[in-house]
Backbone as CSV, one residue per row, in Angstrom:
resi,resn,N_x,N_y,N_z,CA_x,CA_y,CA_z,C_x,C_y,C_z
1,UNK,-141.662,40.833,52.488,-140.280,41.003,52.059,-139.874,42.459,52.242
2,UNK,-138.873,42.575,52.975,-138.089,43.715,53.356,-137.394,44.348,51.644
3,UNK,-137.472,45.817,51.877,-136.864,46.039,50.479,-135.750,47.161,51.028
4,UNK,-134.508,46.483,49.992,-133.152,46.860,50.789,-132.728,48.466,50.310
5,UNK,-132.609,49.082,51.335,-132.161,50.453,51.598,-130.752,50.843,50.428
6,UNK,-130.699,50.887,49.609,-129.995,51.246,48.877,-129.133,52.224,48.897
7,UNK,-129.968,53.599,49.106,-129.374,54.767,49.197,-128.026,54.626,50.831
8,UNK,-128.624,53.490,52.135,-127.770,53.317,53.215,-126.125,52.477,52.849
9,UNK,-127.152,51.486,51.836,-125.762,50.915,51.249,-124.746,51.638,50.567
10,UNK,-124.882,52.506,49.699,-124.484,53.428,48.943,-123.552,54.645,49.795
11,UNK,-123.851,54.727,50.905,-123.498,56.219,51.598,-122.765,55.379,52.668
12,UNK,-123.011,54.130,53.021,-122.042,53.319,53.967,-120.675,52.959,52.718
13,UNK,-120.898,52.864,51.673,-119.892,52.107,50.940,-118.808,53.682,50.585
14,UNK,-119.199,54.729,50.511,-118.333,55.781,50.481,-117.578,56.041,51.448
15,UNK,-118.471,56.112,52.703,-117.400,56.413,53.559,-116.679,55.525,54.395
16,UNK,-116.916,54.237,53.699,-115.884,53.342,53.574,-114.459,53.347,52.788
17,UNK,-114.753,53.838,51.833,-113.911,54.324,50.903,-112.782,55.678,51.008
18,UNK,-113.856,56.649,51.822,-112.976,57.611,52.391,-112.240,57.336,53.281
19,UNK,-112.892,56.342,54.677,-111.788,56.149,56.231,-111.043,55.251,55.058
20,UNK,-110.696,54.881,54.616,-109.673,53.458,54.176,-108.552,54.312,53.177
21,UNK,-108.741,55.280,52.295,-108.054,56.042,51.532,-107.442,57.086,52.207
22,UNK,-108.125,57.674,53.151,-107.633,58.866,53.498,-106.497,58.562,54.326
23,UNK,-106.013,57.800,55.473,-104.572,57.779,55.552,-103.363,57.404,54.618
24,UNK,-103.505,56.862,53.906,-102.578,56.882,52.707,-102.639,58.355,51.447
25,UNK,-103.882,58.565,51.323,-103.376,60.077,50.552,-103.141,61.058,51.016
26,UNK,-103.639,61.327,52.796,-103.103,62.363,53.608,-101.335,62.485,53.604
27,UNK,-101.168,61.472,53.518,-99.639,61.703,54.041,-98.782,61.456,52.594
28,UNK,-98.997,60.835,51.520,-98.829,61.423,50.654,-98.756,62.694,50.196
29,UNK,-100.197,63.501,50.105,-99.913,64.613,50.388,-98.973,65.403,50.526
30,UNK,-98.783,65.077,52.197,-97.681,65.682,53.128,-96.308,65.326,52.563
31,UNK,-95.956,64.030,52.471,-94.563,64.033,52.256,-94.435,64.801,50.615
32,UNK,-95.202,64.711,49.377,-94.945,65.567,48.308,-94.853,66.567,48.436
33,UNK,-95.622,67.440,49.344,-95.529,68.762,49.759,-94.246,69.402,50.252
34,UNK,-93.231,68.582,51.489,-92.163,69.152,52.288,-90.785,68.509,50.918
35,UNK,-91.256,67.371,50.116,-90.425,66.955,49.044,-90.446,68.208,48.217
36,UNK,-91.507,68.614,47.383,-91.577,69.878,46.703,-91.005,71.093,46.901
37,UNK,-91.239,71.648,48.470,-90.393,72.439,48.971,-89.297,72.577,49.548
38,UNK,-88.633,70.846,49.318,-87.104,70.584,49.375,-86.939,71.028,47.794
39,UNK,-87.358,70.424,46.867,-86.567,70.673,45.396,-86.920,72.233,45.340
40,UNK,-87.552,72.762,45.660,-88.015,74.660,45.178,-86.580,75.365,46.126
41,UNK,-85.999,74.911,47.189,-85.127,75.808,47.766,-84.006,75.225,47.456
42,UNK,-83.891,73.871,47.098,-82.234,73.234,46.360,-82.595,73.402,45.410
43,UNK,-83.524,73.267,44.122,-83.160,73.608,42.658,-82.964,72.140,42.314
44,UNK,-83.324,71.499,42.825,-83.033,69.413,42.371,-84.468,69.409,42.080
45,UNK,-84.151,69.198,40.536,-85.548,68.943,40.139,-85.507,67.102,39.544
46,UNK,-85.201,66.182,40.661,-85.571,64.710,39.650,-86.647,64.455,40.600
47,UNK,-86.976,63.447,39.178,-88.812,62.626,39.607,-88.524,61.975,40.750
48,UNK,-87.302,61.403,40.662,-87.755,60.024,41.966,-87.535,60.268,42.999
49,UNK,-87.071,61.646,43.257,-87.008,61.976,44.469,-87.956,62.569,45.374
50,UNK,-89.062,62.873,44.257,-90.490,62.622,44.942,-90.950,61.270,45.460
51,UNK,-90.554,60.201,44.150,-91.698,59.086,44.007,-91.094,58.273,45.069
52,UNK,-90.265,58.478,45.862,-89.703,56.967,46.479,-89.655,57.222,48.022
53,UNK,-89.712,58.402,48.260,-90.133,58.933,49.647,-91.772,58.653,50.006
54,UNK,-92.687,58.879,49.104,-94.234,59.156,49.009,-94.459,57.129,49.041
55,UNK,-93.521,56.455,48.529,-93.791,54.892,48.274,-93.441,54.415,49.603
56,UNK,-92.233,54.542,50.212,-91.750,54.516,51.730,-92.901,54.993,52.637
57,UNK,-93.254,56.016,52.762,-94.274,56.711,53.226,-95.459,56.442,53.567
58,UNK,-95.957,55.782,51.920,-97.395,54.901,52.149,-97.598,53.922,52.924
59,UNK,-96.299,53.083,52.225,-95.750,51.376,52.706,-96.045,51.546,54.110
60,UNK,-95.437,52.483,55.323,-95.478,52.499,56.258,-97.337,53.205,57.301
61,UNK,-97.535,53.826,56.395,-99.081,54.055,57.236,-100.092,52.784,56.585
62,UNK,-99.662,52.587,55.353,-100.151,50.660,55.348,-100.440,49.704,56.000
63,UNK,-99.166,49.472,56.722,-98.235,48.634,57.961,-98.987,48.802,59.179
64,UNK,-99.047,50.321,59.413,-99.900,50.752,60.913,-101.622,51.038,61.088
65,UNK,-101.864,51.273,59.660,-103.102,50.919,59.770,-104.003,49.710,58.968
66,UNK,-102.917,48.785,58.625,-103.173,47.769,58.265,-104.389,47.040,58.665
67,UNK,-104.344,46.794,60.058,-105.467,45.980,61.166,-106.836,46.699,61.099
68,UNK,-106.783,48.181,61.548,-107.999,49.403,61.040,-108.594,48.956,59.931
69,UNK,-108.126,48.547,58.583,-108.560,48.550,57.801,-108.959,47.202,57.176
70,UNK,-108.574,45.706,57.573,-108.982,45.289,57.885,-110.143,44.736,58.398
71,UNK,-110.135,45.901,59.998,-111.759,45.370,60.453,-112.674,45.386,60.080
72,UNK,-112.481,46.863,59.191,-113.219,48.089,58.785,-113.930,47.228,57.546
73,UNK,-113.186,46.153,56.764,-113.944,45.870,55.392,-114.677,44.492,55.876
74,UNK,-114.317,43.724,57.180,-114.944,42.811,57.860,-115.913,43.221,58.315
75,UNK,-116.168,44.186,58.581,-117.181,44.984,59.321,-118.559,44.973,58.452
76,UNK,-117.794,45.747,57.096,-118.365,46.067,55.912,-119.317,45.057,55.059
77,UNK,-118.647,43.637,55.035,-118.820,42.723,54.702,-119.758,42.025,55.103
78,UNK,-119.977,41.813,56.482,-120.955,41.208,57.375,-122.156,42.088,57.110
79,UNK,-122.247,43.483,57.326,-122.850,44.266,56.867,-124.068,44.189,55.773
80,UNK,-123.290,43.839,54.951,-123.758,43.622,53.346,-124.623,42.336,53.330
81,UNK,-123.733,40.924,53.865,-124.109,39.517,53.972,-125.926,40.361,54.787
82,UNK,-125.715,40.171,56.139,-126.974,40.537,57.105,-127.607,41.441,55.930
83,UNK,-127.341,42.275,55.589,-128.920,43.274,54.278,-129.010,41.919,53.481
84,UNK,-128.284,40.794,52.976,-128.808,40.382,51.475,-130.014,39.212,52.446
85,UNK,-129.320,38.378,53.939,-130.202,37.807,54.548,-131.309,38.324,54.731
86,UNK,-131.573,39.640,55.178,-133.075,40.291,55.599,-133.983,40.300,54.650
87,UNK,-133.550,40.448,53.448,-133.906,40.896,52.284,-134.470,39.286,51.541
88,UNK,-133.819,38.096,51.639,-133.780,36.893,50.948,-134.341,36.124,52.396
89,UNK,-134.407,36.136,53.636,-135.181,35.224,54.600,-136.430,35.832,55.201
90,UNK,-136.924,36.931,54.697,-137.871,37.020,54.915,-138.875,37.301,53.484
């Protein structure tokens, strides 16, 4: 009996976590940032004029990397299934 790599599972499941997060908080980010330094040179200080640009924003790198991310947890998945087989058929 094969004994399952843990520490691989563990360090595959992060940076799973990072490619899948990081286009949505990158550009978050970004749009709070050029939002912020719209309200610092107009002096418009309301909330939602952060929150609804950054929601638009997400919605749309969502949309485009929708499929990416996707594969990425199909990928992930099969992944996992094949370690629990190696581990349980032999």
């Amino acid at each position: 009996m094969q004994a399952v790599d843990l520490r691989a599972i563990l360090h595959e499941t992060l940076m799973i976590a990072l490619k899948l997060s990081a286009p949505s908080l990158i550009v978050a980010l970004g749009v709070g940032l050029v939002i912020a330094v719209f309200q610092a040179v107009t002096q418009i200080n309301e909330a939602t004029l952060a929150f609804v640009p950054k929601v638009i924003a997400i919605g749309v790198v969502m949309m485009v990397t929708g499929s990416f991310m996707t594969g990425t947890l199909i990928a992930f998945g099969r992944f996992l299934f094949d370690q629990m087989i190696l581990v349980g058929g032999t």
